[in-house]
Backbone as a chain_set.jsonl record, in Angstrom:
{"seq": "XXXXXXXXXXXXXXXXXXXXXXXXXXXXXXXXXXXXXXXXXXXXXXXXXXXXXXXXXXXXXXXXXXXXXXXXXXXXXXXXXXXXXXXXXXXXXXXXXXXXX", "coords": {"N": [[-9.673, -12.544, 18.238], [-11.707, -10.745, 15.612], [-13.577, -10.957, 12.948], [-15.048, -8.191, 11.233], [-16.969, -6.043, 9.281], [-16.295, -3.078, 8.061], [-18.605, -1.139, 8.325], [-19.529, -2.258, 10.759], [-17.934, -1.713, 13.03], [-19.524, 0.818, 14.95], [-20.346, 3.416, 17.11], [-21.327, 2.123, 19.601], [-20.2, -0.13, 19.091], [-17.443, -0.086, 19.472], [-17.68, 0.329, 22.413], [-18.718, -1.891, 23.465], [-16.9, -3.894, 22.433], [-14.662, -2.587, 24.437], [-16.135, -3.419, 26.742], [-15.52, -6.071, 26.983], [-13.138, -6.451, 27.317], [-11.537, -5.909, 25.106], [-8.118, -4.834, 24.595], [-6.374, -4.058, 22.601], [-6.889, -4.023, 19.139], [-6.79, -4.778, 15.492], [-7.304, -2.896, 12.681], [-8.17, -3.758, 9.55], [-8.79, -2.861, 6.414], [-11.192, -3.11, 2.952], [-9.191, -3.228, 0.277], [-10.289, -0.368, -1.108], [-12.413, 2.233, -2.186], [-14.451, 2.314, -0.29], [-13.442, 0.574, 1.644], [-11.587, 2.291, 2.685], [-13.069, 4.468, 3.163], [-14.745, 3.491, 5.586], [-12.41, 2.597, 6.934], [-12.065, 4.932, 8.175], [-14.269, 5.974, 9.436], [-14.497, 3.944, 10.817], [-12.137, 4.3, 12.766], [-13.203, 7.027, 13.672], [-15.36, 6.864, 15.087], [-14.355, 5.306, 17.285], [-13.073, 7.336, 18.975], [-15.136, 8.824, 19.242], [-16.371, 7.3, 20.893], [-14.553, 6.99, 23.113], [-13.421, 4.754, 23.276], [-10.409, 3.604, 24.729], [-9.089, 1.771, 23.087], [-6.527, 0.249, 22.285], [-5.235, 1.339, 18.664], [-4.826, -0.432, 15.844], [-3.643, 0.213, 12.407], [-3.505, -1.399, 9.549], [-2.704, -0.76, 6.411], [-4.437, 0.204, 3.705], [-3.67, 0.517, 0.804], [-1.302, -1.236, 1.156], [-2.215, -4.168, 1.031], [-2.161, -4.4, -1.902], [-1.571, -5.978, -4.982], [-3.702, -7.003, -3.942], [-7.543, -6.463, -3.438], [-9.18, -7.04, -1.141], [-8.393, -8.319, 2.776], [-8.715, -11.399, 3.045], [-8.252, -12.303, 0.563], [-5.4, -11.125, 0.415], [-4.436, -12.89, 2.281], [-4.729, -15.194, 1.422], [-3.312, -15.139, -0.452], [-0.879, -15.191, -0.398], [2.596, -16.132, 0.926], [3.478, -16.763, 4.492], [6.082, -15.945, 5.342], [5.883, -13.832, 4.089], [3.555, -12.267, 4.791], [3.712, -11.836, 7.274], [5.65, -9.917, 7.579], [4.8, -7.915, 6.815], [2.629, -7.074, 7.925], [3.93, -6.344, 10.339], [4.674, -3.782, 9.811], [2.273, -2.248, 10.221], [0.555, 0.175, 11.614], [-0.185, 2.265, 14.868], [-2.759, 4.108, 15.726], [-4.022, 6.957, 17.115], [-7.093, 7.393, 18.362], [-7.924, 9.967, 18.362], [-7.053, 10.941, 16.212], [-7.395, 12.021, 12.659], [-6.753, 9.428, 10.233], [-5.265, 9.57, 6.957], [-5.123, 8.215, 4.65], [-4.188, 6.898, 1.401], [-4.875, 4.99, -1.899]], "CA": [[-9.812, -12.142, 16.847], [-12.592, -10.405, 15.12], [-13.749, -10.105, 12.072], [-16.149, -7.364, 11.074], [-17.087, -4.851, 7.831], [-15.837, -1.174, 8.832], [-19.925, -0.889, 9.356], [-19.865, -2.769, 11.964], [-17.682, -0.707, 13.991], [-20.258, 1.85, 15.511], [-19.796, 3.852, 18.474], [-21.849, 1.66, 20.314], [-19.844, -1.855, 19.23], [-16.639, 0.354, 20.296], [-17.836, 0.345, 23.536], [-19.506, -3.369, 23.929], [-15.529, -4.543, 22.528], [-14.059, -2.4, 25.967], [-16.236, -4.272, 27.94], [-15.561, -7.453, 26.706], [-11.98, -6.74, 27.501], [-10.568, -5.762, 24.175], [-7.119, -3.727, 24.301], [-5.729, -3.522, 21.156], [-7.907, -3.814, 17.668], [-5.987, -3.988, 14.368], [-7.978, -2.596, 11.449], [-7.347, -4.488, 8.142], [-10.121, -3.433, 5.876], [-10.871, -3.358, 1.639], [-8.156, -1.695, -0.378], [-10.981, -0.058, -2.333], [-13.186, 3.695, -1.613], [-15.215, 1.82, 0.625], [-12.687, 0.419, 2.591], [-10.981, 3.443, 3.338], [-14.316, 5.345, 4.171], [-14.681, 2.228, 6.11], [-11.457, 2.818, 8.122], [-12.247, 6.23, 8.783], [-15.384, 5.778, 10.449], [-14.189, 3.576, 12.251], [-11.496, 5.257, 14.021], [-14.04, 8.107, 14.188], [-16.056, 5.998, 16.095], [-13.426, 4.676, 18.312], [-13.148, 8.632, 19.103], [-16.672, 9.342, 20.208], [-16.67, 6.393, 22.565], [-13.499, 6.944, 23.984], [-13.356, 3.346, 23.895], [-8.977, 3.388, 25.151], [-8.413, 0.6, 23.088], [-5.291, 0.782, 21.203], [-5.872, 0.679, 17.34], [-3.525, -0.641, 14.839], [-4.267, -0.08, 11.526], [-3.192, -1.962, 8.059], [-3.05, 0.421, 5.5], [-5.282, -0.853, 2.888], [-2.718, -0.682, 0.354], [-0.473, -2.489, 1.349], [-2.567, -5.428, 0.151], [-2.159, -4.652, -3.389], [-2.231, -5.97, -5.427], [-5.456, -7.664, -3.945], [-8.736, -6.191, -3.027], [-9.353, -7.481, 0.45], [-7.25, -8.72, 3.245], [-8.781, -11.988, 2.649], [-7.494, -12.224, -0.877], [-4.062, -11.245, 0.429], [-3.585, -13.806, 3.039], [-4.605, -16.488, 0.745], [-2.034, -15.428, -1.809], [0.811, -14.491, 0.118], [3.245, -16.704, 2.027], [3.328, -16.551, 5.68], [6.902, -14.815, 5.908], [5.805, -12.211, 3.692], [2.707, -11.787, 5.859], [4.306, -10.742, 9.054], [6.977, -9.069, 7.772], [3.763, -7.104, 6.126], [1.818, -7.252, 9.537], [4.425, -5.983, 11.263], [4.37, -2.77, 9.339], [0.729, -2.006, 10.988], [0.71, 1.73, 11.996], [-0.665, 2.552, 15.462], [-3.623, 5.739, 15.412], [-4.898, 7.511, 18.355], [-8.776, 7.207, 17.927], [-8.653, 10.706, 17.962], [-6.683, 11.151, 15.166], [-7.537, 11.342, 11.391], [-5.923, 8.697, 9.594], [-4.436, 9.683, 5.809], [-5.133, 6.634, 3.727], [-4.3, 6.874, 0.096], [-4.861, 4.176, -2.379]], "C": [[-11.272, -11.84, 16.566], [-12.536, -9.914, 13.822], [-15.075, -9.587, 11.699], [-15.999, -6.36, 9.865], [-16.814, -3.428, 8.703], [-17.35, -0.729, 9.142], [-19.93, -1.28, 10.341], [-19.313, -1.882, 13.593], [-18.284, 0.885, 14.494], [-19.7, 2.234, 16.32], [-19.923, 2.941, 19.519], [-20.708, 0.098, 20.492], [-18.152, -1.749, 19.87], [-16.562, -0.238, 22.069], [-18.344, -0.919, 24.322], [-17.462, -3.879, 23.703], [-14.606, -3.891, 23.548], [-14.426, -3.483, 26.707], [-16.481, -5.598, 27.853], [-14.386, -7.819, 27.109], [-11.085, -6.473, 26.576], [-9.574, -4.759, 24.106], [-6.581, -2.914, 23.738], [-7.015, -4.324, 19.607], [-6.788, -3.717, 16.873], [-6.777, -4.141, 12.951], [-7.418, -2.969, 9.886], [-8.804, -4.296, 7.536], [-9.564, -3.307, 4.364], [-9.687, -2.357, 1.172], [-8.913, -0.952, -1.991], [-11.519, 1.451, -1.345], [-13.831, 3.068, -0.365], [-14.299, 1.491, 1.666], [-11.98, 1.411, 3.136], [-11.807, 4.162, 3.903], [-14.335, 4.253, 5.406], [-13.818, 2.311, 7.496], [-11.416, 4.243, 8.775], [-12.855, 6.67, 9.859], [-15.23, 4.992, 11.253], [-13.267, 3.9, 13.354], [-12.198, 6.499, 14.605], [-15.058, 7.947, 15.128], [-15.674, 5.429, 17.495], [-13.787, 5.817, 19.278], [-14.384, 8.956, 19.89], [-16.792, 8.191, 21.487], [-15.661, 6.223, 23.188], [-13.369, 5.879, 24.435], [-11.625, 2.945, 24.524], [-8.777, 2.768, 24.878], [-7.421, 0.676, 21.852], [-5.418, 0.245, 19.757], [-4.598, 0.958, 16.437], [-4.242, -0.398, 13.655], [-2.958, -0.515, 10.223], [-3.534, -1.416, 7.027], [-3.582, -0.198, 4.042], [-4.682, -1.113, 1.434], [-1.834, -1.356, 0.028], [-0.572, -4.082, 1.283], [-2.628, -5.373, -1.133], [-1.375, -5.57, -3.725], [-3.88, -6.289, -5.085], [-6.146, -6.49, -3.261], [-8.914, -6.287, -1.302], [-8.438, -8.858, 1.016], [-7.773, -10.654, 2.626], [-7.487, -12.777, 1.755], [-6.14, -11.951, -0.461], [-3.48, -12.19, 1.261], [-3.667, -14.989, 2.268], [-3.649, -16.467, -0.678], [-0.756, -15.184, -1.344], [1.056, -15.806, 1.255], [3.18, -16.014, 3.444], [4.654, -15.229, 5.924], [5.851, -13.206, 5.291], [4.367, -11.721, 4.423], [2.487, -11.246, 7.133], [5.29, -10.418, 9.001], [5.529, -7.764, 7.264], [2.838, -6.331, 7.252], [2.554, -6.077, 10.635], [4.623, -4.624, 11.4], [3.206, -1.798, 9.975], [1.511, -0.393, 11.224], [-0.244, 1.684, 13.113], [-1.497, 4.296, 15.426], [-4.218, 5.55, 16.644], [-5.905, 8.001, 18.072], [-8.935, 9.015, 18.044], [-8.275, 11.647, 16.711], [-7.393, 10.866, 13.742], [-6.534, 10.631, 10.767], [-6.112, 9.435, 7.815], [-4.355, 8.759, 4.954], [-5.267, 7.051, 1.927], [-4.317, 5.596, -0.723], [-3.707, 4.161, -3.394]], "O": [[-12.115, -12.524, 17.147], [-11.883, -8.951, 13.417], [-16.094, -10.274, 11.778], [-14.885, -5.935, 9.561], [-17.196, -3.039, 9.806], [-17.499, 0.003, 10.12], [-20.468, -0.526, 11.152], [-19.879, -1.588, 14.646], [-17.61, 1.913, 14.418], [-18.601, 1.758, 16.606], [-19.007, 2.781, 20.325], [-20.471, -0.539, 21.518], [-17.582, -2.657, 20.474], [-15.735, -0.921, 22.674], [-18.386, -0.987, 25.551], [-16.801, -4.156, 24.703], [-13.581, -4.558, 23.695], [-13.676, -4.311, 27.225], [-17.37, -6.223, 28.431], [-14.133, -9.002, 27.334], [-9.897, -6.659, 26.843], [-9.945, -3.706, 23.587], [-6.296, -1.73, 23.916], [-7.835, -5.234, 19.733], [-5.874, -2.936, 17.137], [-6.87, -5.167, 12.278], [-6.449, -2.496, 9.291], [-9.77, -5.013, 7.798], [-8.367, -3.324, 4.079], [-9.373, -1.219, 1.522], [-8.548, -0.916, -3.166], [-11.165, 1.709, -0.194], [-13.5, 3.616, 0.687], [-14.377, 2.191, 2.676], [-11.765, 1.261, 4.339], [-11.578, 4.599, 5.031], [-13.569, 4.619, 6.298], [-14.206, 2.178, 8.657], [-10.77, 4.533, 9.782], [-12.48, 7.349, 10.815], [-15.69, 5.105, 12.389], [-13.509, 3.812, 14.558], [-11.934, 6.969, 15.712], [-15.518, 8.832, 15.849], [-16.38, 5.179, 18.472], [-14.557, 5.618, 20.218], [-14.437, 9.306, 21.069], [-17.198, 8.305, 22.643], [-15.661, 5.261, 23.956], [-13.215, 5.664, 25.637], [-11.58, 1.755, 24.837], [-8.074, 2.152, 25.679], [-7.634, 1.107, 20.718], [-5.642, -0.942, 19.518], [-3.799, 1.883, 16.294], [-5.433, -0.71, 13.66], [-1.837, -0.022, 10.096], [-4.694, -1.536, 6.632], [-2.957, -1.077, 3.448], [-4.829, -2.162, 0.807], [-1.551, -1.945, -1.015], [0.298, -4.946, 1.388], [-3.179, -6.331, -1.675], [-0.525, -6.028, -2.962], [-4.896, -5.963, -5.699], [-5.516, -5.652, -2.615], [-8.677, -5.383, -0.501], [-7.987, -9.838, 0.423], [-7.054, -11.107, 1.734], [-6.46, -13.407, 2.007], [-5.403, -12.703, -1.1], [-2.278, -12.446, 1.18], [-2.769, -15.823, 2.373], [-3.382, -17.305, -1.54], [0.268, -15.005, -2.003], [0.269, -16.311, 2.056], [2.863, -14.828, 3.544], [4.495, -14.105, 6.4], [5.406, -12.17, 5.783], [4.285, -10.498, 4.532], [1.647, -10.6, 7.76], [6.058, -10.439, 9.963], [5.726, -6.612, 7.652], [2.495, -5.149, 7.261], [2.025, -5.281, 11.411], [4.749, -4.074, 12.494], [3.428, -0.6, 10.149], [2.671, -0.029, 11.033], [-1.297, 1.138, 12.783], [-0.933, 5.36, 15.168], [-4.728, 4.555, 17.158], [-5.88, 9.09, 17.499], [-10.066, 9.444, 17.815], [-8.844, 12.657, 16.299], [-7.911, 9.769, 13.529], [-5.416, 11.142, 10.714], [-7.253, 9.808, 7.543], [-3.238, 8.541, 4.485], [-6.302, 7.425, 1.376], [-3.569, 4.808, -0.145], [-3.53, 3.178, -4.113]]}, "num_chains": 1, "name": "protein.A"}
């Protein structure tokens, strides 16, 4: 597990989480402007470093009502959290993702 701000995912930190071993990634960021720029750049990032690691993403909102995932795991029961989870959408880093609020 990692957590990190959609800055954090550079090209460069792409490529340090390959060679750390990481496979799969699943992107859960704010369900606000930011967070969606947020998730953009970071699959766009994925993209330039051809890092091959399979990326899930959590469509940001699908935590509404709340703000950030945070905020939704601490208000939401567990079922309804991985029936929510399970939802995830897989994106091929060289795809644009479509995120509406």
């Amino acid at each position: 597990a990692l957590g990190a701000a959609g800055t954090y995912l550079t090209e460069k930190r792409w490529v340090v989480l390959r060679d750390l071993g990481f496979r799969r990634v699943t992107l859960a960021l704010d369900n606000d402007d930011a967070g969606i720029a947020g998730l953009h750049r970071a699959i766009e990032n994925a993209s330039k470093a051809q890092s091959e690691i399979r990326i899930f993403v959590i469509e940001p909102a699908a935590l509404a009502p709340h703000k950030d995932p945070d905020e939704y795991v601490r208000a939401s029961p567990p079922h309804v959290r991985a029936a929510r989870m399970a939802g995830k959408t897989e994106v091929s880093s060289s795809k644009t993702v479509s995120t509406r609020m």
